[in-house]
C-alpha positions as CSV (number, residue, x, y, z in Angstrom):
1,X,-61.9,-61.2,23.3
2,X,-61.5,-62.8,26.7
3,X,-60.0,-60.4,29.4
4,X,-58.9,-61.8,32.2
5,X,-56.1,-62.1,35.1
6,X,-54.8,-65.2,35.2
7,X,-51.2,-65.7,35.3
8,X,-48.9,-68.5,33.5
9,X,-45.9,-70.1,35.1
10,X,-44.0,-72.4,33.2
11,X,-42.1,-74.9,35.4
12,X,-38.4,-75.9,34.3
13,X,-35.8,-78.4,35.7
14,X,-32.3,-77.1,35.4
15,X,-29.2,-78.4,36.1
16,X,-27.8,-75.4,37.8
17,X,-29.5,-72.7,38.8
18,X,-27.1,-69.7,38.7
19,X,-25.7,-70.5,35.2
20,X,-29.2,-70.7,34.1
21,X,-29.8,-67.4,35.8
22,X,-26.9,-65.4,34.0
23,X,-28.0,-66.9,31.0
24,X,-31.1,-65.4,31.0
25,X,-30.3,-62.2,32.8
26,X,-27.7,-61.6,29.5
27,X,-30.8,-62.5,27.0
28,X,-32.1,-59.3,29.1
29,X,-34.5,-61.3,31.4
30,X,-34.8,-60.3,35.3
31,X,-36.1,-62.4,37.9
32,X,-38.8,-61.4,41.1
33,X,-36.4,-61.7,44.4
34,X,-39.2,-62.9,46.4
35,X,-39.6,-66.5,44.5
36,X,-35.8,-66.6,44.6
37,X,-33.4,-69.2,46.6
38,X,-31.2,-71.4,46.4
39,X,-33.7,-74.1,44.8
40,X,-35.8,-72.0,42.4
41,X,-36.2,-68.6,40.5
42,X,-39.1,-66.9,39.0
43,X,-37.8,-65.3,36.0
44,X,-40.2,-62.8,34.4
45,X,-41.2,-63.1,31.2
46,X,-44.3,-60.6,31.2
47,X,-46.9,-58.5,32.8
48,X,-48.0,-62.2,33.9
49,X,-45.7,-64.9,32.8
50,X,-43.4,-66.4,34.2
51,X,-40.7,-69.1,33.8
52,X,-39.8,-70.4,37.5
53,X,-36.5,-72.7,36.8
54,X,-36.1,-75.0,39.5
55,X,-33.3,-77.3,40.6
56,X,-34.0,-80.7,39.2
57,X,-33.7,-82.6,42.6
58,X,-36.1,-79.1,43.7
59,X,-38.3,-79.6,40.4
60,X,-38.1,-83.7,41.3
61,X,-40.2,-83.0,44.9
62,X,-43.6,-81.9,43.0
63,X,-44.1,-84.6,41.4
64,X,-43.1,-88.8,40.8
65,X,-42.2,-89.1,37.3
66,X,-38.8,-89.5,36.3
67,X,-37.4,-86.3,34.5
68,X,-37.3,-85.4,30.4
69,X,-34.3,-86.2,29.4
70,X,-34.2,-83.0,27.2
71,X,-31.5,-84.1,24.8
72,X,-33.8,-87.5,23.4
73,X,-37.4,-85.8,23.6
74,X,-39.3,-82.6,24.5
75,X,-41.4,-82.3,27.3
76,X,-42.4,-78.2,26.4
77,X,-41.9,-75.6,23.4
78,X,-41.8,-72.0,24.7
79,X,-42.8,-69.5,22.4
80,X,-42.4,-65.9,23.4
81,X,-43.4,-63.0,20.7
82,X,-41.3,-60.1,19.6
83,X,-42.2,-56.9,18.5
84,X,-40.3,-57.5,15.2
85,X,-38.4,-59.4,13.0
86,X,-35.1,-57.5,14.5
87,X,-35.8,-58.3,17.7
88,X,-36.2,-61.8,17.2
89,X,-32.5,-62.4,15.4
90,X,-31.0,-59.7,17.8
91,X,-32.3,-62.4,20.8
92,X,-32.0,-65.8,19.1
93,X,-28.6,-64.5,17.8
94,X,-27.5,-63.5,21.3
95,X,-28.3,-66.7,22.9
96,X,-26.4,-68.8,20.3
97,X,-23.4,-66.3,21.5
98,X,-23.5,-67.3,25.1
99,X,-24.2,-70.8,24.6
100,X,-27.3,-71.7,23.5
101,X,-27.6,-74.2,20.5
102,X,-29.8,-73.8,17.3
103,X,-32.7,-75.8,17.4
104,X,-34.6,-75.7,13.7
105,X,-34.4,-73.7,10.5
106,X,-35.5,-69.7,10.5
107,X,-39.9,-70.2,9.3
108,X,-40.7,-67.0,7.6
109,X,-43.6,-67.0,6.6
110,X,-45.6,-63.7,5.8
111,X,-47.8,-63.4,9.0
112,X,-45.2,-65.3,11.2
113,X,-41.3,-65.4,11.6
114,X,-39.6,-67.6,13.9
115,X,-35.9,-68.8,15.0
116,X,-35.3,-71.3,18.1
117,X,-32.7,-72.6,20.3
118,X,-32.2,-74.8,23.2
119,X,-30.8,-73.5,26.3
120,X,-28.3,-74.6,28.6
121,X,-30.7,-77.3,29.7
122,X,-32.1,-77.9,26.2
123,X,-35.8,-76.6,26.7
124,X,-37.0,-75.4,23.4
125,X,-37.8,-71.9,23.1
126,X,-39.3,-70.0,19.7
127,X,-39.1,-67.1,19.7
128,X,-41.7,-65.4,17.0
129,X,-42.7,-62.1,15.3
130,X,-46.4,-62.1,14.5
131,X,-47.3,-59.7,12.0
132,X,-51.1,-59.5,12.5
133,X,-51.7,-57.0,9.8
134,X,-50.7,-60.1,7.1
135,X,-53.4,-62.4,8.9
């Protein structure tokens, strides 16, 4: 196995920042205060990933294409593990609470169980229990 110390950041246009932010701070997220204005947040997802939601007209100065329009087609799917089945309805179901919207059928398979849901600005997220024992 490959060890190394790279870091992900996934990059997300959203409408407004600090709704976005007390979204995620209620799914039990926190975000790094020193990649934190008023344009952009870097909201910690582990050790060394990282969702930084950005203003769109922020997100719109790094590059020229138009943006997704996430409610016709998906520019990303986020998948972020859990450490059990539990913990995957306990989040999924707390999203849906505070406004989030279901995005597919539960997949249970025997190795893998998933739920999804779109957040305020319709990214896709799955969020997945691997059970690497059943592989």
């Amino acid at each position: 196995m490959v060890t190394r110390s790279e870091q992900i950041f996934v990059n997300l246009p959203v409408k407004d920042l600090q709704t976005t932010v007390t979204f995620f701070t209620e799914l039990g997220y926190e975000f790094n205060p020193q990649f934190t204005d008023e344009n952009a947040t870097q909201m910690i997802i582990g050790e060394n990933i990282f969702a930084m939601l950005l203003k769109e007209d922020f997100f719109q100065t790094f590059h020229k294409n138009e943006l997704a329009d996430t409610t016709k087609v998906r520019e990303v799917l986020i998948t972020i593990t859990q450490d059990s089945r539990q913990a995957v309805d306990a989040l999924v179901d707390h999203a849906l609470t505070i406004g989030a919207q279901p995005a597919s059928e539960t997949q249970d398979y025997d190795f893998m169980y998933s739920r999804s849901f779109l957040d305020l600005d319709k990214h896709l997220w799955e969020i997945v229990y691997l059970d690497e024992s059943a592989l």
